[in-house]
C-alpha positions, 0 to 999 in steps of 0.5 A: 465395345461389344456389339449385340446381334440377333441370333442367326435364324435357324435354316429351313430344313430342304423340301426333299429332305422331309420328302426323304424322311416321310418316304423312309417312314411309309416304307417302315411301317408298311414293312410290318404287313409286307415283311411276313406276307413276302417272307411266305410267299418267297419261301413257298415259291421257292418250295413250289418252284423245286417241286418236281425235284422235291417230291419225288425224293420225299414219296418214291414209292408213288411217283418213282419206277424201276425201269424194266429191262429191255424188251419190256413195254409199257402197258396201254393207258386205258389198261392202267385207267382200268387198274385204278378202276378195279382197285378203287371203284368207289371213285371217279376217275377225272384226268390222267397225267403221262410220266414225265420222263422215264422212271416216273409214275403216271398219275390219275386225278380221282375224286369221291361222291364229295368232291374230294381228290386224290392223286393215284400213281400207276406204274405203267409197266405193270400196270400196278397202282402203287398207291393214293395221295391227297395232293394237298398234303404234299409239302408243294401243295401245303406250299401252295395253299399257303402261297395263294391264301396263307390257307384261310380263305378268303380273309387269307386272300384279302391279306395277301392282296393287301401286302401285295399291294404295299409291297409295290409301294415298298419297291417304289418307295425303296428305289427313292431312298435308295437313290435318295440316301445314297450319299448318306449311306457313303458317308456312314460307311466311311464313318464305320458307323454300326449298321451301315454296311448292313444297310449298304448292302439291303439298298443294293440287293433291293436296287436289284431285286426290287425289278424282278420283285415289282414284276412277281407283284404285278404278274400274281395280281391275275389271281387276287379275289378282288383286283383280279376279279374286276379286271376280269369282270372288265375284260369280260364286259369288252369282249375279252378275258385274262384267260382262256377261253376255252370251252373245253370238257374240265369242269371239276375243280377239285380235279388236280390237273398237271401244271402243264395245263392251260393256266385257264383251267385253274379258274371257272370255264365260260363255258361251266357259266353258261356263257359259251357252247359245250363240245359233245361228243355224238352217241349217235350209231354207237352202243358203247364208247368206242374210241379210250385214252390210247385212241384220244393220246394217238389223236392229239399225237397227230394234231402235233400236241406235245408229250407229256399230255394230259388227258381229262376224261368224259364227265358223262355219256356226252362228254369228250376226251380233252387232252392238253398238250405239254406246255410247261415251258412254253405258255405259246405251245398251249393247245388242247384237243377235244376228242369224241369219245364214240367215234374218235374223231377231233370234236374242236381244238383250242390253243394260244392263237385263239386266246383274247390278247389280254390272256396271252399278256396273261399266260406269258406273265404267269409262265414267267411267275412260275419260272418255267419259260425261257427254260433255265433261265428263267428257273434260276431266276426266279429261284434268285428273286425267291432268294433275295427277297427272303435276304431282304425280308431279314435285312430290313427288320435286322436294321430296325433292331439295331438301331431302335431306341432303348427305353424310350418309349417308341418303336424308332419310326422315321419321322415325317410327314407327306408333304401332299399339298405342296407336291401335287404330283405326289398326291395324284400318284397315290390317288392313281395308285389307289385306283389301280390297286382298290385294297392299296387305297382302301387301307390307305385311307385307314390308316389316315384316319387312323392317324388323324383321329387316334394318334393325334388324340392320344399322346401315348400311343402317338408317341410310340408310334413317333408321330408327334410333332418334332419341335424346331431347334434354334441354333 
């Protein structure tokens, strides 16, 4: 006698199993904004972090010397200021930079009647000007350009913050599927299944890249038009700043200051926006200009400022002598000194102690963004993140192209959906991370509504996309 039986009903797949799926479909789509952006940003921060290496090799007629033989000395710096002077007098003179070792050009920032700057190189034992560049035209300046904007602007900005702002959620979201697919991943190793040891190995460089990646992330965001901005625009409100603030005599942006600079004397000076005192020097009791390079270099030598310095030059008849000392491996040693012009004396000197203490957090982030504290070790390190977010950026599409569909119509996205209501801590994560990062929520809510009002509407594209409901299986 045969006995009839229901079917068993079909097991509910687990909660964390949809979680895992929709975490694996966000990182996946998010990768086609952010794969491009890091892969720039990478590769010109590589570029940028070997700069001093590079350009020399590739213009040693401008910045590489021959060194004189012994007894030779090198020419006073106000008889080089005068070398630029005599061969380009249509230009104004805006900072000089000392070599930065021996062999080395000293280098003079100039600008023309419209703004645009040029960097001219002195050999200091001549005096002899060797020559002019335009600083954007190196490959470190093209790299940066590119690095800051992808060179368009401030629609260029805007992409770039916005893949910044995903590419945290990509590292966020990569630590879970890491963690999350672990087993998996074992499993289909084991199995010898064509792909899995390529994606065995993008989970374990991005368990160790996804570290110093988040903190590259975050440490850039000081410098993005739109979170940057209101950050500063809130630090300013409660009596402090991301950056210094130095009221310093550098209002040119156009001048190519060193890189040893204060990192405040890349954006706009309080001071420049009316919000601080001006240093001046005093004309008072004297015809010409009394004190020069040489007297401002020797000043700044005996308030204990570091060489190299870099010095930048009186705008007009009030203004100083501002000499920043050498702090490219020490964001803690910056200190500038501002020199009267007539009489020689220090007019006020400003330095890490008086920064607000978000600019100090600040200058320590960038230092170590840009690999120039903790000396070599933090150059190769972050040479190795460059490195390995450019493996991580190839290994993530390789992945794709090799296990996409063939003839089916969709681009072999993960399926699954957030599931937000029944997981509310989830759900206020990503309110909160809306919050923090403005262009992250912005573009969040885009593309929700892009997904509830023209992926479900329209089947074809829905289908591509993956984004059609999978149906339940009975077993």
């Amino acid at each position: 006698m045969s006995v009839l039986t229901d079917p068993a009903p079909a097991r509910p797949r687990p909660r964390s199993r949809g979680l895992f799926r929709a975490v694996w479909r966000w990182h996946f789509f998010a990768s086609f904004l952010v794969v491009p952006v890091l892969l720039v940003l990478a590769v010109t921060g590589l570029i940028y972090l070997f700069r001093f290496q590079l350009e020399p090799l590739l213009h040693p007629d401008l910045m590489q010397v021959d060194v004189p033989t012994a007894g030779a000395v090198q020419q006073p710096y106000s008889a080089q200021l005068a070398a630029v002077r005599q061969t380009y007098p249509d230009l104004t003179v805006v900072s000089m930079a000392e070599p930065r070792e021996e062999g080395r050009a000293t280098v003079f920032s100039v600008t023309d009647a419209e703004g645009s700057a040029r960097d001219v190189f002195v050999d200091p034992y001549g005096p002899e000007v060797l020559g002019s560049m335009d600083p954007d035209s190196t490959l470190s300046g093209t790299a940066v350009r590119l690095h800051a904007d992808l060179m368009g602007g401030i629609v260029g900005d805007r992409v770039v913050e916005v893949a910044v702002c995903w590419a945290i959620v990509m590292a966020l979201s990569g630590y879970y599927l890491f963690v999350r697919g672990g087993r998996a991943r074992r499993r289909l190793r084991r199995a010898g299944r064509p792909g899995a040891r390529l994606r065995s190995r993008h989970g374990v460089v991005g368990s160790v890249v996804g570290v110093g990646l988040l903190f590259l992330l975050v440490s850039g965001l000081p410098w993005t038009g739109v979170w940057g901005e209101k950050v500063q625009e809130l630090a300013t409100a409660r009596g402090s700043s991301m950056w210094s603030t130095d009221h310093g005599a550098v209002s040119d942006p156009a001048s190519t200051l060193d890189e040893s600079l204060p990192h405040s004397h890349s954006v706009d000076l309080p001071w420049a926006q009316q919000q601080s005192e001006v240093p001046t020097s005093d004309p008072e009791g004297h015809e010409g200009s009394v004190a020069n390079l040489d007297t401002a270099i020797a000043v700044a030598d005996g308030e204990g400022l570091r060489h190299p310095m870099t010095v930048a030059l009186p705008g007009d008849a009030g203004g100083v002598y501002s000499v920043i000392g050498y702090a490219f491996d020490a964001p803690s040693d910056e200190r500038t000194v501002h020199v009267d012009r007539y009489g020689g004396e220090v007019v006020s000197t400003y330095g890490f102690e008086d920064y607000p203490a978000l600019a100090k957090v600040v200058a320590h982030g960038i230092g170590l963004h840009e690999g120039r504290s903790l000396g070599l070790w933090s150059f190769w390190g972050t040479a190795l993140m460059c490195v390995l977010v450019v493996f991580m950026c190839v290994t993530g599409p390789l992945m794709w192209w090799r296990r996409r569909p063939r003839g089916s119509g969709s681009i072999g996205a993960p399926r699954g959906a957030m599931p937000l209501r029944a997981t509310p801590l989830l759900l206020l994560g990503l309110v909160a991370l809306g919050v923090f990062l403005p262009l992250f929520g912005l573009s969040l809510l885009v593309v929700l509504l892009l997904d509830q009002v023209v992926l479900r509407r329209v089947p074809a594209l829905g289908a591509w996309f993956d984004s059609t409901p999978v149906r339940s299986r009975r077993t």
